[in-house]
PLY file of the C-alpha trace (Angstrom):
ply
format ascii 1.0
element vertex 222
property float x
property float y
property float z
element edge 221
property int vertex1
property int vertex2
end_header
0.00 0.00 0.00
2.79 2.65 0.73
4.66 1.10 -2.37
1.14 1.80 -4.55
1.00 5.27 -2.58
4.19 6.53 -3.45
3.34 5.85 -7.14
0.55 7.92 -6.90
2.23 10.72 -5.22
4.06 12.14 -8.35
0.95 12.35 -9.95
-1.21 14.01 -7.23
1.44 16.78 -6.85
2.13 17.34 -10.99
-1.70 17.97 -11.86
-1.87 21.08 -9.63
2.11 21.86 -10.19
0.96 21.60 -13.83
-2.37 23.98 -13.43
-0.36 26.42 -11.57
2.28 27.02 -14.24
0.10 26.66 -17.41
-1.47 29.61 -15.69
1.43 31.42 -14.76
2.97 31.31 -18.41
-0.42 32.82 -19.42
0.12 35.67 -16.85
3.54 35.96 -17.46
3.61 35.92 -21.65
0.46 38.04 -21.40
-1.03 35.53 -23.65
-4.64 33.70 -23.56
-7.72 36.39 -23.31
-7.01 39.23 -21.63
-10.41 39.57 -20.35
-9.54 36.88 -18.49
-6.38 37.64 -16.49
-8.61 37.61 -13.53
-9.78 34.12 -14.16
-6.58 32.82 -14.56
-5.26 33.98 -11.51
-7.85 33.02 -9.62
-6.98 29.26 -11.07
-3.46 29.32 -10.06
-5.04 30.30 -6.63
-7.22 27.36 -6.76
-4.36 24.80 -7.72
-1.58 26.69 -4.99
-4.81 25.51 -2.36
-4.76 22.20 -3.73
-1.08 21.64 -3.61
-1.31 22.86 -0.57
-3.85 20.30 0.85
-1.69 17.26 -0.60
1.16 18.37 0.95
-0.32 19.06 4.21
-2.07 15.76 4.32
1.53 14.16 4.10
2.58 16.11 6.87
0.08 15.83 9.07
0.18 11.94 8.52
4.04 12.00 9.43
2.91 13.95 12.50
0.40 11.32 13.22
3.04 8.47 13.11
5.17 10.09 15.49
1.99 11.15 17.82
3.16 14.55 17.33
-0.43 15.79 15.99
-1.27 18.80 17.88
-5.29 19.90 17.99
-6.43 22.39 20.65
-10.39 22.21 20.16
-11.95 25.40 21.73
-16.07 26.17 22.18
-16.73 28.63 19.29
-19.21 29.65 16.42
-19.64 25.67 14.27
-22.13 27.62 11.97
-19.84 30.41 11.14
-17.06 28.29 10.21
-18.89 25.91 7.90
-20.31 28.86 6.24
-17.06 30.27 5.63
-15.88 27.17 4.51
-18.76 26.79 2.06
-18.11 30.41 1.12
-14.05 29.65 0.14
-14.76 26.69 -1.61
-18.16 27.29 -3.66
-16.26 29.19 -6.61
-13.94 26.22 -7.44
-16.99 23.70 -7.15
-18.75 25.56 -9.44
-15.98 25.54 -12.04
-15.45 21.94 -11.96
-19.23 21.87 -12.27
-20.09 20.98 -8.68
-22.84 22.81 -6.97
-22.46 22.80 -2.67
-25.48 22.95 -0.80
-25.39 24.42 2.87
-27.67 23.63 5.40
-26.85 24.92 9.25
-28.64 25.68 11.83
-28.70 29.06 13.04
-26.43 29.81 16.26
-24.88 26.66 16.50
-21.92 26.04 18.53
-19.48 22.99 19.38
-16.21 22.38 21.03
-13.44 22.03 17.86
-9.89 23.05 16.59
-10.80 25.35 13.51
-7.49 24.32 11.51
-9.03 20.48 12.00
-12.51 20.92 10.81
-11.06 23.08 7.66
-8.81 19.73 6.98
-11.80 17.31 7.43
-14.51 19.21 5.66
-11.74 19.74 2.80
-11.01 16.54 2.19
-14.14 15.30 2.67
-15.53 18.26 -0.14
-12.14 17.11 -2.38
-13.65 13.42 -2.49
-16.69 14.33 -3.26
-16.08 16.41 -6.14
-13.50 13.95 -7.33
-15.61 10.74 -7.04
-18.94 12.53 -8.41
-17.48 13.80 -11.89
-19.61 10.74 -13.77
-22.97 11.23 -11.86
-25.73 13.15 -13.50
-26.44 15.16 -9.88
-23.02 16.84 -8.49
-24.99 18.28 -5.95
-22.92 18.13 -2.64
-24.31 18.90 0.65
-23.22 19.81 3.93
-25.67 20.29 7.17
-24.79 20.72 10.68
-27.49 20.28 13.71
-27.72 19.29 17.20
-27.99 16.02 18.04
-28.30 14.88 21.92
-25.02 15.65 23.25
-23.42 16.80 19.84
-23.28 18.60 16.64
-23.41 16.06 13.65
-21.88 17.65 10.59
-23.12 15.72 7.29
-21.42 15.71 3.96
-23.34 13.83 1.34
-23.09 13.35 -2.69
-24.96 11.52 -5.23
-22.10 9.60 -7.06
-21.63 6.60 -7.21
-21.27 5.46 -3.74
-18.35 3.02 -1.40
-18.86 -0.60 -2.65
-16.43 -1.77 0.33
-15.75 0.87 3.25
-13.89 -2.37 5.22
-10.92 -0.44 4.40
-12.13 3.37 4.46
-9.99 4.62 7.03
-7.25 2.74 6.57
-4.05 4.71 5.72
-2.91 4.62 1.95
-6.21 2.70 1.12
-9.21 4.09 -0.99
-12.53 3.27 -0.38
-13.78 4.02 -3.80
-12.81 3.17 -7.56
-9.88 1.41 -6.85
-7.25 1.63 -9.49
-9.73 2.36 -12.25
-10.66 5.68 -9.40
-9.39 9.40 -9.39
-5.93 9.54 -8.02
-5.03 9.93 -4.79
-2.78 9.22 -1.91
-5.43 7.27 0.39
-4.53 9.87 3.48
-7.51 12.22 3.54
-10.11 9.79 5.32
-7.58 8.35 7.77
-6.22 12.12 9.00
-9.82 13.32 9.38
-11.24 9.97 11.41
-7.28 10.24 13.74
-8.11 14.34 14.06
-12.03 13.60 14.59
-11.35 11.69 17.58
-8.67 13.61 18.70
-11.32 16.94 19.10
-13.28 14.10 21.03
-15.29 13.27 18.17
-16.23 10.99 15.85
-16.00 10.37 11.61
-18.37 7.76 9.97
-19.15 6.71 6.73
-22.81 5.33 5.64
-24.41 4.89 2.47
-26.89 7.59 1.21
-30.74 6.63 0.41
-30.88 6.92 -3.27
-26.90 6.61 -3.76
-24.05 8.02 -3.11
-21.85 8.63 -0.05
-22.28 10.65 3.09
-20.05 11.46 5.87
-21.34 11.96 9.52
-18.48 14.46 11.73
-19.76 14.11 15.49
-18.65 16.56 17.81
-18.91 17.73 21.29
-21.47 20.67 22.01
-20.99 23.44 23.47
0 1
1 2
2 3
3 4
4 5
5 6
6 7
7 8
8 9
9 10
10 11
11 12
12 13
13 14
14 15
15 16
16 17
17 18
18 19
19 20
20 21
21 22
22 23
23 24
24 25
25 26
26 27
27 28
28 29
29 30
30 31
31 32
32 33
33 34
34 35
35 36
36 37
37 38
38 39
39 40
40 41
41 42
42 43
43 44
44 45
45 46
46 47
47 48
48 49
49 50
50 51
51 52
52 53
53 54
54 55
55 56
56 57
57 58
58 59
59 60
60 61
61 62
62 63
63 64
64 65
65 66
66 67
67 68
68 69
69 70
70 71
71 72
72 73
73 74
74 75
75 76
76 77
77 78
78 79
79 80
80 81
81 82
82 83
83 84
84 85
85 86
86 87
87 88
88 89
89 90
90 91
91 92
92 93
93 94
94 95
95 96
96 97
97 98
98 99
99 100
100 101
101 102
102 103
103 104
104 105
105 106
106 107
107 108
108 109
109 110
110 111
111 112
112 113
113 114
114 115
115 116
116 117
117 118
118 119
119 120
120 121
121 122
122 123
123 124
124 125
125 126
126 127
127 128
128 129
129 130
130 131
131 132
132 133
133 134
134 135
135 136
136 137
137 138
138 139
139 140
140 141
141 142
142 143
143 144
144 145
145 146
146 147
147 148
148 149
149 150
150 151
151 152
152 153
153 154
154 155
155 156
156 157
157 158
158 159
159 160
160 161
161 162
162 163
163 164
164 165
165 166
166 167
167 168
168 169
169 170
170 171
171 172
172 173
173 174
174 175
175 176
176 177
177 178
178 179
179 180
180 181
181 182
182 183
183 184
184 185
185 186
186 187
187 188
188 189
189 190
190 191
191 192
192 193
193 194
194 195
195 196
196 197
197 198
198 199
199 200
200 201
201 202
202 203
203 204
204 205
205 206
206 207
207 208
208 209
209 210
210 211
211 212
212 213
213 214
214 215
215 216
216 217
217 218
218 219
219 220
220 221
């Protein structure tokens, strides 16, 4: 698995390394459309973030294997943050052709490290939009409410679903498409679930009614 993950690495850090300086030659030669200078900026902004995320999920996993993973969950605003999350990534989604729905409850408030629930909804957002580019629907939804004695966070889609989550969570393992799948370094699902717990929550997986996947964050209320 780390043999198959290393393979894939290249690859998961040239397709954004690529994005970022097809747009920069644009910029730079001041060719392509000039009405679009903007656009193409705002690409090699997009590309820089996702760069970013792959190389932060390796890190964070090293940290993790030395149990040097630091999260300092603090009481604050849960609604605010998703919606700010929501707002950041929503103009990306919609380029790749995604639409994100958000539904929070007003007021809501948990006990959570911000840095960790940007990872975790992030990666959790990434896979959807990756493992939804077939379906007809690339709706993908995020809600947030009280439950009991926590705040469930859901992230859903309408693709095509995990045939075998045995191995979900599992590091360097993918849940869905398998070889034949988007690539991908099989570290998102395992650093959310390790930083989940370590806020004193939870990450599950269950199928959604109708198809497709959704994700179930559990934290601690305020």
């Amino acid at each position: 698995e780390r043999s198959r993950s290393a393979a894939a690495a290249p690859h998961e850090l040239r397709t954004p390394l690529a994005g970022l300086q097809l747009y920069g030659d644009l910029l730079a030669d001041g060719l392509g459309d000039p009405d679009k200078m903007r656009d193409y900026a705002r690409r090699m902004s997009e590309e820089a973030s996702r760069l970013g995320r792959v190389v932060t999920n390796v890190l964070a996993f090293s940290q993790l294997e030395r149990d040097h993973l630091r999260i300092d969950p603090q009481v604050g605003p849960l609604g605010d943050a998703l919606r700010e999350l929501a707002e950041r990534t929503q103009p990306a989604l919609s380029r790749a052709g995604a639409a994100l729905e958000l539904d929070v409850a007003p007021d809501l408030r948990a006990r959570y490290d911000r840095d960790a629930l940007a990872r975790i909804v992030g990666n959790l957002i990434d896979n959807a939009e990756k493992y939804t580019r077939g379906a007809g629907d690339r709706t993908i939804r995020i809600s947030a409410c009280q439950r009991g004695d926590a705040v469930e966070v859901t992230i859903e889609d309408r693709g095509p679903g995990i045939a075998d989550a045995t191995k979900l969570f599992t590091p360097f393992s993918r849940g869905a498409g398998g070889h034949d799948g988007p690539a991908g370094l099989g570290l998102g699902l395992a650093l959310s679930l390790a930083q989940a717990r370590a806020m004193g929550g939870e990450l599950a997986y269950q199928p959604r009614d109708g198809g497709g996947a959704t994700f179930v964050l559990r934290l601690p209320s305020a």
